[in-house]
C-alpha positions as CSV (number, residue, x, y, z in Angstrom):
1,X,-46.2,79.2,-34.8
2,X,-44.7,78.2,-31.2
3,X,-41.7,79.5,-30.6
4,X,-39.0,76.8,-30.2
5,X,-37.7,75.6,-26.6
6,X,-34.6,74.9,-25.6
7,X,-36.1,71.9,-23.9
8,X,-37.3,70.2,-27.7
9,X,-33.7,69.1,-28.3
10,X,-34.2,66.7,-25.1
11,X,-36.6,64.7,-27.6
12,X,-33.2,63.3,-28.9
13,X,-31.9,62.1,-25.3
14,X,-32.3,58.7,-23.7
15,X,-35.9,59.5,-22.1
16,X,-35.3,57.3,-19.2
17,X,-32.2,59.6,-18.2
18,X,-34.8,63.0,-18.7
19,X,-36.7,61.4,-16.0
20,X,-33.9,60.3,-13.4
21,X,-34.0,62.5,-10.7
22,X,-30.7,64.0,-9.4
23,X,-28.8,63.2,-6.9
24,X,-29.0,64.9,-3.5
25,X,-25.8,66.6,-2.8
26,X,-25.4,69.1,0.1
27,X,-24.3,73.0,-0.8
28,X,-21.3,74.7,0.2
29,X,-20.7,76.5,3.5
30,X,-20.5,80.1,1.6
31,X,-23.8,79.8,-0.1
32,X,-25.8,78.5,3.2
33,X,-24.1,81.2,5.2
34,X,-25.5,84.1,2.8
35,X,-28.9,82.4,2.6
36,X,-28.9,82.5,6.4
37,X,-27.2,85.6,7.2
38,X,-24.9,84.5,8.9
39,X,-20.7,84.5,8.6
40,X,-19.3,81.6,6.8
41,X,-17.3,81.1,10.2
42,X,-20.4,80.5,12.7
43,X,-21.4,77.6,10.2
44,X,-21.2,74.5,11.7
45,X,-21.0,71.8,9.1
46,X,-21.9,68.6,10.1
47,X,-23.7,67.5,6.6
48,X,-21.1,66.3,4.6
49,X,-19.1,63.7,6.3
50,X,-16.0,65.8,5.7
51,X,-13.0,66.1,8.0
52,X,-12.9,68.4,10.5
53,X,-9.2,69.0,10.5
54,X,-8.6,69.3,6.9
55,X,-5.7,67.7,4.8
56,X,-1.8,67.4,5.8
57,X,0.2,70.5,5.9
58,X,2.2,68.3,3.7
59,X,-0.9,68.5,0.9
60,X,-0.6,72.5,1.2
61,X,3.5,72.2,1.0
62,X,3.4,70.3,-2.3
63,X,0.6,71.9,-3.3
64,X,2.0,75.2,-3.7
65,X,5.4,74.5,-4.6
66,X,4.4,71.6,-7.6
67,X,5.9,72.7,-10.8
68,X,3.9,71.2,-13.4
69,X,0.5,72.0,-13.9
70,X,0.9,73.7,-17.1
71,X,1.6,69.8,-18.2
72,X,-1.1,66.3,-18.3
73,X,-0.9,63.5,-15.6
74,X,0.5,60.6,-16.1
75,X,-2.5,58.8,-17.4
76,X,-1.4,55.7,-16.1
77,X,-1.1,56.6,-12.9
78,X,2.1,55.1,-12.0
79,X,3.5,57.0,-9.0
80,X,0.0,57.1,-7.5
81,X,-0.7,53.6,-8.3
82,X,2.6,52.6,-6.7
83,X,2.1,54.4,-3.5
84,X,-1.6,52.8,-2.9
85,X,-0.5,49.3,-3.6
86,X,2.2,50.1,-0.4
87,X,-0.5,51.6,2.2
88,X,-3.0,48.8,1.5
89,X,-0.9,45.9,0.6
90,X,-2.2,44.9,-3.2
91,X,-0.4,44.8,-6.2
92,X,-0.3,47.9,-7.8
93,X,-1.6,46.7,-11.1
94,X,-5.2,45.9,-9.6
95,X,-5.3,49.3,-8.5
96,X,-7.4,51.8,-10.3
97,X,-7.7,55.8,-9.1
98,X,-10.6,57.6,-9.9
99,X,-12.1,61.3,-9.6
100,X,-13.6,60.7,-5.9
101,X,-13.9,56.7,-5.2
102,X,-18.1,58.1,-7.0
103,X,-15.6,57.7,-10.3
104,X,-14.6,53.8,-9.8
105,X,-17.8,52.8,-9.0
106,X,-19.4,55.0,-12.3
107,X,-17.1,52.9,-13.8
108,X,-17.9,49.7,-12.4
109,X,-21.4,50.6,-14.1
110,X,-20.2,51.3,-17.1
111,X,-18.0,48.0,-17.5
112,X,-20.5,45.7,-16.0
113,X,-24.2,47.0,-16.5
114,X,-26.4,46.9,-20.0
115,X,-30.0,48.2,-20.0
116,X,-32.0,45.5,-18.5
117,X,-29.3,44.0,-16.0
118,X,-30.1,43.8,-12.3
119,X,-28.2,45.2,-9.5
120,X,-29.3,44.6,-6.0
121,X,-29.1,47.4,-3.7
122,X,-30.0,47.2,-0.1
123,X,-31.2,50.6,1.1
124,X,-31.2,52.6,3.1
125,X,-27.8,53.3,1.8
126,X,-25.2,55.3,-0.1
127,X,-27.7,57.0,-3.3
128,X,-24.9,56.8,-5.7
129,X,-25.3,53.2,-6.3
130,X,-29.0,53.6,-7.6
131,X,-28.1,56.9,-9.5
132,X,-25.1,54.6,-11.1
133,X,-27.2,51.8,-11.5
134,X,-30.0,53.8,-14.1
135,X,-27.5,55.7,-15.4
136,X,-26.5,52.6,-17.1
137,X,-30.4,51.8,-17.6
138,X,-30.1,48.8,-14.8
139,X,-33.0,47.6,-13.3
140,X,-32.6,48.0,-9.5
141,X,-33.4,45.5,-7.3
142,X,-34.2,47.0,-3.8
143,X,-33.8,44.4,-0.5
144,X,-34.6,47.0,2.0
145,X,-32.3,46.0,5.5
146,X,-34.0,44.9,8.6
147,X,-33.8,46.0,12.3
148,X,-30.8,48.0,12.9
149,X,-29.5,47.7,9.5
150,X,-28.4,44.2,8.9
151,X,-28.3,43.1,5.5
152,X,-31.4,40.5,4.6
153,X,-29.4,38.1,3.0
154,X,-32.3,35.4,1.8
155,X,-33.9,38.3,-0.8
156,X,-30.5,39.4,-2.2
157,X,-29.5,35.9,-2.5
158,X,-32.1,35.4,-4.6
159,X,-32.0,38.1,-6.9
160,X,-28.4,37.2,-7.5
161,X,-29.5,33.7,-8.4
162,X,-32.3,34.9,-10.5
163,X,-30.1,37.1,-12.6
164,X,-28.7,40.0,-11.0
165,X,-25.0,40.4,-12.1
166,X,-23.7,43.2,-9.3
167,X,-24.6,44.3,-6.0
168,X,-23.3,47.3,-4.4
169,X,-22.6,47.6,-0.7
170,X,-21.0,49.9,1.9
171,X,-19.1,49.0,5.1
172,X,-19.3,51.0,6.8
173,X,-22.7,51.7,5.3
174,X,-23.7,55.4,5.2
175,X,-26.1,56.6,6.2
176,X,-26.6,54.0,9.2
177,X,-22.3,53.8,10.0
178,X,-22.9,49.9,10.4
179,X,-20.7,47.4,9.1
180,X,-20.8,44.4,6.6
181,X,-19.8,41.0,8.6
182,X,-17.6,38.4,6.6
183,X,-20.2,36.0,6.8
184,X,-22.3,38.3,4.8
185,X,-19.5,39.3,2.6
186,X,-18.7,35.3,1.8
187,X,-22.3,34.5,1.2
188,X,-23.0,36.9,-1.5
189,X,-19.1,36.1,-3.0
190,X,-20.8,32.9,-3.6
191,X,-23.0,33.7,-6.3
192,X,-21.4,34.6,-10.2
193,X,-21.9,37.7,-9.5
194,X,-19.9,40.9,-9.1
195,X,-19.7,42.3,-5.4
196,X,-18.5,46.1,-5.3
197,X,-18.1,47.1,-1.7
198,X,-17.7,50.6,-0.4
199,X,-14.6,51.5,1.9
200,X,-15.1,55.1,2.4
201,X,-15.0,54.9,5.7
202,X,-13.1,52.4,6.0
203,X,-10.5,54.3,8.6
204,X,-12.7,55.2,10.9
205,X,-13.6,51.2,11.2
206,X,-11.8,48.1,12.5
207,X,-11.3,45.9,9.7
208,X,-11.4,45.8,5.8
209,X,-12.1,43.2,3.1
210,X,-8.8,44.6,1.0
211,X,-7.2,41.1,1.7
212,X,-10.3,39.4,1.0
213,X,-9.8,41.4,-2.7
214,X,-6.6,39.1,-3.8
215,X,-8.3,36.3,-3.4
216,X,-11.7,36.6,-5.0
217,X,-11.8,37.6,-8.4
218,X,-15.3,39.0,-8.0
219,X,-14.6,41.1,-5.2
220,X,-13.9,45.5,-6.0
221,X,-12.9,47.3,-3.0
222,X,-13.3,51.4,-3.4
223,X,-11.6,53.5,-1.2
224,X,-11.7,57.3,-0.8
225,X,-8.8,60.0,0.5
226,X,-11.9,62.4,1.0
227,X,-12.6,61.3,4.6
228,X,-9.4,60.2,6.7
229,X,-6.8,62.1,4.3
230,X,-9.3,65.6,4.3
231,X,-9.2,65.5,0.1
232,X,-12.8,65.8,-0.1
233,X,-12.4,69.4,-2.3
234,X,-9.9,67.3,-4.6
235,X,-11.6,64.2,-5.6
236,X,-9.2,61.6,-5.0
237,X,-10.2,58.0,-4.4
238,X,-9.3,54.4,-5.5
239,X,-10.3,50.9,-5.8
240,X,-8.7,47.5,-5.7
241,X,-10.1,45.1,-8.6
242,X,-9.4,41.9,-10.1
243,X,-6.2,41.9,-12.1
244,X,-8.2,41.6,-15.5
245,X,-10.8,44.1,-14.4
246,X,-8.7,46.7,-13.4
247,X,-7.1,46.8,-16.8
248,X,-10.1,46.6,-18.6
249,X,-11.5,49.7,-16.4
250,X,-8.0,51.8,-16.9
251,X,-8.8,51.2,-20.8
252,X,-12.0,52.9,-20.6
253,X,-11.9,54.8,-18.0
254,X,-10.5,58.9,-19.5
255,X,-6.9,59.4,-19.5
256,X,-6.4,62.4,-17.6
257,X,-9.1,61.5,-15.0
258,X,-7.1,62.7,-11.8
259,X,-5.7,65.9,-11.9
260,X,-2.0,66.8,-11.1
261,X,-3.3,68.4,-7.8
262,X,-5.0,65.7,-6.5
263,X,-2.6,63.3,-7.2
264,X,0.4,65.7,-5.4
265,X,-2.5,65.4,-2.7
266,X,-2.7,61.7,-2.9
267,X,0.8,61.7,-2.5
268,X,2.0,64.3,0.3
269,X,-1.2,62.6,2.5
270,X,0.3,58.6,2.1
271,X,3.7,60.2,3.4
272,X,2.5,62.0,6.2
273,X,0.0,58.9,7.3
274,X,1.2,59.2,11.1
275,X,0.0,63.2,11.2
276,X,-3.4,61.6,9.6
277,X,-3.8,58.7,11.8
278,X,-4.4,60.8,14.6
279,X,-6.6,62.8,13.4
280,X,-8.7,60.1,12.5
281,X,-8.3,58.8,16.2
282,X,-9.9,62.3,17.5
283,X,-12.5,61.7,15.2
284,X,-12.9,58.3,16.3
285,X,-12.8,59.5,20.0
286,X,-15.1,62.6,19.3
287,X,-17.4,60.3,17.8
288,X,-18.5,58.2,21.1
289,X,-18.2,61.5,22.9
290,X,-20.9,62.5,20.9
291,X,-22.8,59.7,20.6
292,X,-22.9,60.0,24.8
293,X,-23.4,63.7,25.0
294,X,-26.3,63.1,22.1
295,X,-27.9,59.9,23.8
296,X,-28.8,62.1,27.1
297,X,-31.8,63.7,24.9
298,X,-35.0,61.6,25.6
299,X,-36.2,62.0,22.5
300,X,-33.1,61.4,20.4
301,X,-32.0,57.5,19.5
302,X,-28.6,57.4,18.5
303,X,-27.4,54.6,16.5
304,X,-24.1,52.9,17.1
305,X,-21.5,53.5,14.1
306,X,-18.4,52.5,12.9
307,X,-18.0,55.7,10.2
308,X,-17.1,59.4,11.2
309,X,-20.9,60.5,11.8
310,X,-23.6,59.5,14.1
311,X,-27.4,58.5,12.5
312,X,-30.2,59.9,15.0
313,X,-33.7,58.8,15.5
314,X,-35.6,61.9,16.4
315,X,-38.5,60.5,18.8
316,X,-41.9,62.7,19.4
317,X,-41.6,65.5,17.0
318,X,-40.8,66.6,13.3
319,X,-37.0,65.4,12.0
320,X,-37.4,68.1,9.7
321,X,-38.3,70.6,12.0
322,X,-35.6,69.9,14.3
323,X,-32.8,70.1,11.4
324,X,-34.3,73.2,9.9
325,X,-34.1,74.9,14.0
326,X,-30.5,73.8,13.8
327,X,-30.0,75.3,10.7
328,X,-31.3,78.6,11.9
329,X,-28.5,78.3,14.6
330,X,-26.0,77.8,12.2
331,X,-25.6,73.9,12.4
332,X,-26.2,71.7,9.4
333,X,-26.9,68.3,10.0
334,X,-28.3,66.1,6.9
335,X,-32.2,64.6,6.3
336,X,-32.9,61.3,4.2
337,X,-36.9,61.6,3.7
338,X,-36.9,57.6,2.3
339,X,-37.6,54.4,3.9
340,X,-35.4,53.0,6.9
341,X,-34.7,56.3,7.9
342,X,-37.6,58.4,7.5
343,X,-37.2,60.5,10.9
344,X,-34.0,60.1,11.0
345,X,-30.9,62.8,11.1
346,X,-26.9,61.8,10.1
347,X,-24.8,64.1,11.7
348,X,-21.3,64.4,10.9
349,X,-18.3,64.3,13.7
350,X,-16.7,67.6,13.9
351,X,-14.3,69.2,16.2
352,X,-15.0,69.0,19.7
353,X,-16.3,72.4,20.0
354,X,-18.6,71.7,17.0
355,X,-20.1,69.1,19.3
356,X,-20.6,71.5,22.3
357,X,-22.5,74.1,19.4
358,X,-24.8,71.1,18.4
359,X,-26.0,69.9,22.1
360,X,-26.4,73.8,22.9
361,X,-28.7,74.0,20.0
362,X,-30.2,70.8,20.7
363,X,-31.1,72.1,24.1
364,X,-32.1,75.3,23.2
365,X,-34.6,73.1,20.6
366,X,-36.0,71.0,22.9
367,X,-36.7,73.5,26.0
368,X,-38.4,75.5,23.2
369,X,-40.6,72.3,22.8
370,X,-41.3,71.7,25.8
């Protein structure tokens, strides 16, 4: 008789969920630096998009002096809610705060999408929309972008008039740090569809299509406090919805889904927005530094961005070679082996003196090469 496994009870699952792959998520400093052998401190982290510079001394002041976390949040989010609605300029009941802005759009999913619905994605782009998508047992409908990332509009038109209910986009998009235009925005807002679009990165951008959201009432703008505010560790993000969707969504969404830490976080970080500000401006000013320091390599292309990282073309020789030499130095830099950006390398802005470790190990790479 053969013995039992404790896969058999997987018989029972949704079979199209067995099957999903996971999504790619990059590992924490500790755990590279003892797989390298290296000290955490030599890492260079440049992989996940995070900020440099960390949160506000404020978050660490309310942090350790809150009070309450033997008791639950207030699951309507009131205070939280409240202060959002003052920084971006909504009413505060079409805001809805989520575990990580990855939260508001699960939930999108979950409000929106029945097995068998379409949702147009236009990659390369941010892999939480697909994983969302078939999570929900969508079918996704793929409209791969053109030359430097613009949107083909004619394809995704299409598939919103032949039955698609939601596209998902990101402006800035990640991983290419382009932005959507209004133009583009207005032409998909023209369809009966829903449009969900992506602010993460919003900060480190000119513009946003928050005032867009009060007008259209199939427009959802997510927002994050992981990038500009330094929350990534806390999960604390946001979205602006249409006044009937965003009380739908805080029916279904759970109760207690932000934390009383994150939302002291959420809190400390909108009052000490001035502190912030500039450390998104270093990372705004770091970023062209960069870009110039990294466009002197012949064989790298560096595409222009709008976000708080840089994507790289590398030209002549192996992408993955290159980021597994960088690793060995102690610099991680992300790889996307998928179309559009096959060869390709998104490298996070850091400090300053991050920057200098990453053209010293890009030199050291390519005289090695040569």
């Amino acid at each position: 008789m053969r013995e039992p496994s404790d896969k058999d009870i997987l018989r029972l699952a949704r079979q199209d969920l067995v099957a999903m792959p996971g999504y790619a998520s990059v590992e924490p400093p500790e755990v590279l630096a003892k797989r390298l052998g290296v000290p955490e401190e030599r890492i260079v982290k440049l992989d996940g998009n995070e900020n440099p510079y960390g949160s506000s001394t404020k978050v660490r002041e309310a942090l350790a002096s809150f009070p309450r976390y033997h008791i639950y949040p207030d699951p309507e989010q009131r205070r939280m809610r409240e202060s959002i609605a003052e920084y971006v300029g909504a009413d505060p009941d079409r805001i809805v705060v989520g575990n990580g802005s990855d939260e508001l759009l699960d939930l999108t999913g979950r409000l929106f999408l029945s097995p068998g619905d379409g949702v147009v994605n236009a990659p390369p782009t941010f892999g939480i929309y697909e994983f969302v998508a078939r999570t929900y047992g969508a079918k996704v409908v793929e409209v791969p972008r053109r030359e430097e990332f613009a949107l083909d509009l004619e394809p995704m038109e299409k598939a919103l008039a032949t039955g698609a209910k939601l596209v998902f986009l990101a402006s800035p998009n990640n991983p290419t740090g382009n932005a959507v235009s209004p133009e583009e925005l207005e032409r998909l807002l023209a369809h009966d569809v829903v449009v969900v679009v992506d602010e993460a990165y919003a900060e480190f951008a000119d513009g946003s299509f928050l005032p867009l959201a009060a007008e259209r009432d199939n427009l959802i703008v997510t927002r994050t406090f992981s990038k500009w505010a330094g929350l990534a560790g806390l999960r604390a993000g946001y979205g602006v919805f249409p006044r009937a969707v965003a009380e739908t969504i805080r029916k279904i969404k759970m109760p207690y889904n932000m934390n009383v830490a994150a939302q002291a976080a959420v809190l400390a970080s909108l009052e000490d927005r001035a502190a912030l500000a500039k450390n998104v401006k270093l990372i705004v000013d770091e970023r062209e530094r960069m870009a110039e320091r990294l466009a002197a390599f012949p064989w790298l292309r560096v595409y222009p961005s709008r976000a708080n990282f840089l994507l790289c073309q590398i030209q002549g020789r192996s992408a993955t070679e290159v980021q597994a030499q960088l690793r060995e130095r102690g610099v991680l830099v992300r790889y996307f082996d998928s179309p559009g950006v096959r060869g390709c390398l998104r490298i996070s802005v850091g400090r300053p003196e991050d920057t200098d470790r990453l053209v010293e190990a890009l030199a050291e790479i390519g005289a090695a090469v040569v």
